[in-house]
N, C-alpha and C positions, 0 to 999 in steps of 0.2 A: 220731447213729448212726455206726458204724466202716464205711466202704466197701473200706478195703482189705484186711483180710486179713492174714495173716500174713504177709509177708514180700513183699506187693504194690512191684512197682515203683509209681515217680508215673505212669507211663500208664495203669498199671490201674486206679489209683486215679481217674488222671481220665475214665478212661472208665467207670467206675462211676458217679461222679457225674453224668456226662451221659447215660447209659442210667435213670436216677433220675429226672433235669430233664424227659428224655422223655414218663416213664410220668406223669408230676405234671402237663402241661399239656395231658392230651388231649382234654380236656372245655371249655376255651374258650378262645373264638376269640383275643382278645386274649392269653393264658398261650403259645397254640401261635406267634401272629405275634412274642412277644419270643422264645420260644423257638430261634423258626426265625431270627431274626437274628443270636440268640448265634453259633450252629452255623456261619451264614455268615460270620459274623467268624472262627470259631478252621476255617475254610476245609474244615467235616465237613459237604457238600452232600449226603451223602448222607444221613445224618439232617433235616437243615433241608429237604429235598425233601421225605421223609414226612411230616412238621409242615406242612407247605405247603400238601400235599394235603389232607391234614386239617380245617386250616383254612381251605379253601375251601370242603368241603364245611357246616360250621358258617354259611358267610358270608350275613347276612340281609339286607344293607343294600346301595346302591352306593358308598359308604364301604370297607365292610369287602371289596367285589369291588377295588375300584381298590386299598385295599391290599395285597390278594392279590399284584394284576399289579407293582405298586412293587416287594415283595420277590421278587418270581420275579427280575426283568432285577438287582436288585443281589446275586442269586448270581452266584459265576464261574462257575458252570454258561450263565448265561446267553450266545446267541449273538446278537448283533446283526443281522451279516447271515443269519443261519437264523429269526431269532426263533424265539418260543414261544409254541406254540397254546394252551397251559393260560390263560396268561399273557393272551393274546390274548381267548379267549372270555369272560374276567372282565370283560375290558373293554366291548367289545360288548353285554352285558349292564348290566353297570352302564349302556351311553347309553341303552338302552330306557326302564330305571326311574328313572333321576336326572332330578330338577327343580331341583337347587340351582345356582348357577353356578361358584362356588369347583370343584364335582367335576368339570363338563363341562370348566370348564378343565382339568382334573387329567385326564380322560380323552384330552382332545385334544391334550396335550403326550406325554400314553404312547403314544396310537397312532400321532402321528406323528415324535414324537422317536425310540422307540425299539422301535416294534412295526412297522417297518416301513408303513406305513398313512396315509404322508404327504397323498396327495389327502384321506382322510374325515379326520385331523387337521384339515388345513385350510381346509374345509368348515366345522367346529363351531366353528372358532378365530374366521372370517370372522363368522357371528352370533353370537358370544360380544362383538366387539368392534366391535358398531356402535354409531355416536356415543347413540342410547336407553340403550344397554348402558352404556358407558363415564362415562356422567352418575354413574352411581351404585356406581362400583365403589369395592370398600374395597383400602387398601393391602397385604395378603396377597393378593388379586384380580390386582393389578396385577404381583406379583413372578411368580405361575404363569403369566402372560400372556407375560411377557417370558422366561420358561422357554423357551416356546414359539418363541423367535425365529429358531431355523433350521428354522421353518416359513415364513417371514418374510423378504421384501427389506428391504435396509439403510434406506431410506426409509423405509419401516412400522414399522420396530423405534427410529429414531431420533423417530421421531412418537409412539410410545406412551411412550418412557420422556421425552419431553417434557412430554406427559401425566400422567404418574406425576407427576412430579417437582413440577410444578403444583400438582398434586392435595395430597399432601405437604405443600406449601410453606404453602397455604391451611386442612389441618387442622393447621397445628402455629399458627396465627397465629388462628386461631376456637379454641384448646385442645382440640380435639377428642381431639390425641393426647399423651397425654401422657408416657407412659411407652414404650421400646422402639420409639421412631421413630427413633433412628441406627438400629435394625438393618435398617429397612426402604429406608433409606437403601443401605447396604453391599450388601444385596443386589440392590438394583435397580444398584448400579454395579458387582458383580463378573456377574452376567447382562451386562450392555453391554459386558463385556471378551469375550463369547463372538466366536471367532475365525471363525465358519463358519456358511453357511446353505443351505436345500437346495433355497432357489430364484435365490440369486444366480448 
């Protein structure tokens, strides 16, 4: 199909296409969260904010709430020190209904990495990673954990990626992992390169 028109500059043109992409992904939830990604890359919040909305309203899961909250703060709309209530209530909600541990961590790194929320961050983060917990965590488990590290004295964070690393060391040696363990590696050491914490 021609979006441009007769004698369309490329803006028009590109903004026909993206008033197109719009109208094509309003109906689910995952078409509006890449939609509303694109929009925040090419830095058109003000579209990716409608699709946002959108798609929270769609949102059925604590999955699909926590990714609501993820894409709200990786707009540059987002304020760090104002935060965002949208943002904020996804979250909240999802801690009600989540049973998984993978999301509570994902929740307790957003509320208090970046939702302002540091005490109830660190609250969930605390029984997230008591030694019951930590027996059985898997290494994706481990790298959102230490996401979390400037919820965390340098003590804490230097004991868990000990942990990790362990952990790691003994599933690559029993073959548990076999495939895509450098990367779990990389990111438990570029996490340990975080420069700053919000209890030191």
């Amino acid at each position: 199909r021609n979006f441009s028109g007769k004698g369309a500059s490329q803006q028009e043109v590109l903004d026909n296409i993206l008033r197109r992409l719009e109208v094509l992904s309003q109906d689910n939830f995952q078409d509006l969260m890449r939609a509303a990604e694109l929009f925040i890359e090419m830095k058109r919040v003000d579209i990716a904010e409608t699709l946002i909305v959108k798609a929270e309203k769609l949102a059925e899961s604590p999955g699909e709430l926590i990714e609501v909250a993820i894409t709200r703060r990786l707009s540059p709309a987002f304020n760090r020190l104002l935060g965002d209530n949208r943002g904020l209530e996804c979250l909240l909600k999802a801690e009600k209904e989540s049973q998984s541990r993978i999301e509570r961590l994902q929740i307790a790194r957003e509320l208090g990495v970046y939702y302002r929320q540091v005490q109830r961050g660190r609250r969930m983060l605390e029984q997230l990673l008591k030694p019951k917990e930590l027996s059985s965590f898997q290494p994706i488990e481990y790298v959102v954990a230490l996401q979390c590290s400037p919820l965390m004295g340098q003590e804490e964070v230097e004991k868990l990626i000990e942990r990790a690393t362990d952990s790691l060391k003994q599933d690559f040696k029993q073959g548990i992992i076999k495939s895509f363990g450098t990367r779990f590696v990389e990111r438990i050491n570029r996490v340990n390169a975080l420069p700053f914490s919000l209890f030191d």
